[in-house]
C-alpha positions, -999 to 999 in steps of 0.1 A, spaced: 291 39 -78 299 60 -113 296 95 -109 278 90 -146 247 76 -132 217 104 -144 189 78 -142 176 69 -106 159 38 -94 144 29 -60 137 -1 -47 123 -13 -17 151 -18 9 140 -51 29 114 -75 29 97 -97 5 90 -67 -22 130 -65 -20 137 -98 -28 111 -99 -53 121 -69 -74 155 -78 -74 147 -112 -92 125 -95 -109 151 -69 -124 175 -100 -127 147 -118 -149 151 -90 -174 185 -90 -178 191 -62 -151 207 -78 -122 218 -50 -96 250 -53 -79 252 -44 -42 285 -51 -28 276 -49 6 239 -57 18 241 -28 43 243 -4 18 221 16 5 228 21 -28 241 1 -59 244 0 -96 231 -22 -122 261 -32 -146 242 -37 -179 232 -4 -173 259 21 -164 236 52 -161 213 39 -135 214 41 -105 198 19 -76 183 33 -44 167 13 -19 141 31 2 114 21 26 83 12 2 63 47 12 100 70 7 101 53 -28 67 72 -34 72 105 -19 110 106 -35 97 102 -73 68 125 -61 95 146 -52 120 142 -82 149 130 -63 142 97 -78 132 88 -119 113 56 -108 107 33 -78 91 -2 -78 68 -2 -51 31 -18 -37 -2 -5 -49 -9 3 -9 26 22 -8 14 45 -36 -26 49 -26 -9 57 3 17 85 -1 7 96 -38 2 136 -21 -30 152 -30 -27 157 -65 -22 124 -75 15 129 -89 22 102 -97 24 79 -132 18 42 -122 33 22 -155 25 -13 -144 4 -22 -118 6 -62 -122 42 -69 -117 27 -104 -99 48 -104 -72 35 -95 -32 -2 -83 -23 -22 -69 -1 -47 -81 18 -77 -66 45 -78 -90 72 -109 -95 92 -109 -113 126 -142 -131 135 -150 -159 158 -139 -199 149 -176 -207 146 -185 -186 114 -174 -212 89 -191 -198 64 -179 -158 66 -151 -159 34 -155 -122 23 -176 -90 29 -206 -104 13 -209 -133 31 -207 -115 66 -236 -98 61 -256 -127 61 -242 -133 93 -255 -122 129 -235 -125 163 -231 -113 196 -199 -108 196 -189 -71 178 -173 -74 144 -140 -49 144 -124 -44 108 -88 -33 108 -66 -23 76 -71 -22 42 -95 8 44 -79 41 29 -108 60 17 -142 65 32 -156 47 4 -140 17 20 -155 19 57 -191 24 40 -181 -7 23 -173 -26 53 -202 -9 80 -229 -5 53 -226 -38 29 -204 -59 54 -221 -50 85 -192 -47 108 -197 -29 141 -166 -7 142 -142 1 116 -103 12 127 -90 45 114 -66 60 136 -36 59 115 -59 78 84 -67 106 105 -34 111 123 -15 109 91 -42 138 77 -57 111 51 -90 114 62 -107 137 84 -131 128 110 -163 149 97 -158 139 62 -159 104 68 -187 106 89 -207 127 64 -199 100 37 -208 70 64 -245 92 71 -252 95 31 -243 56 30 -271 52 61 -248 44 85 -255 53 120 -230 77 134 -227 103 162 -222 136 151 
């Protein structure tokens, strides 16, 4: 790599946002050159003065948060996700069309007709409906235990990182009339 590199680029270092960005960048004229696939680093020849850094999706975030990078290429999730509490960060296009995100919902063979939240409201079982991921905000578990009637909603992950706190979300869940224990 060219000591004259001043402009810095991150992109995803494995997976299918990888492979995606990199045609993606080689659609536009900008193929990036990484001699070795274990590196971490490469260049871009049509463009001497930028560099290419590939990060884990969330480290693409916090680096351009942090100014050790110009730009990254990342997911919507990675961003909600590690944007710090200000919000720092300037999303220039947010429908690249490549990868998504999706909340998955486990429920029993028999409920044919459950296809989204809506629809599993209508719906009453014996057997306790558990959402996991997809929820970042408390918003989203009223949204799920209110309107979707789920019984249980996961959030371990949210309060361990520090992204939600425990009373908050259950103050937000109480105003939305959702049962809790306080």
């Amino acid at each position: 790599m060219q000591n004259s590199q001043n402009i810095r680029l991150s992109l995803p270092s494995k997976g299918r946002l990888e492979s995606d960005a990199l045609d993606f960048l080689s659609a536009a004229g900008l193929r990036v050159f990484k001699p070795n696939p274990r590196q971490y680093q490469a260049e871009v020849p049509a463009l001497p003065e930028l560099g290419v850094i590939f990060q884990r999706p969330g480290d693409i975030v916090v680096s351009v948060r942090q100014g050790s990078i110009d730009f990254g290429i990342t997911g919507l999730d990675a961003i909600e996700e590690k944007r710090g509490d200000n919000g720092d960060i300037l999303i220039l296009h947010d429908a690249l069309g490549f990868d998504h995100c999706a909340l998955k919902l486990a429920i029993p063979e028999s409920w044919k007709t459950v296809m989204d939240i809506a629809s599993l409201k209508n719906y009453s079982a014996s057997v306790p409906v558990i959402a996991s991921g997809g929820a970042e905000k408390s918003a989203h578990f009223a949204d799920i235990l209110a309107e979707g009637k789920a019984d249980a909603a996961l959030a371990a992950s949210l309060f361990h990182d520090g992204k939600l706190k425990i009373p908050e979300l259950k103050k937000e869940l109480q105003m939305q009339g959702v049962v809790v224990r306080l």
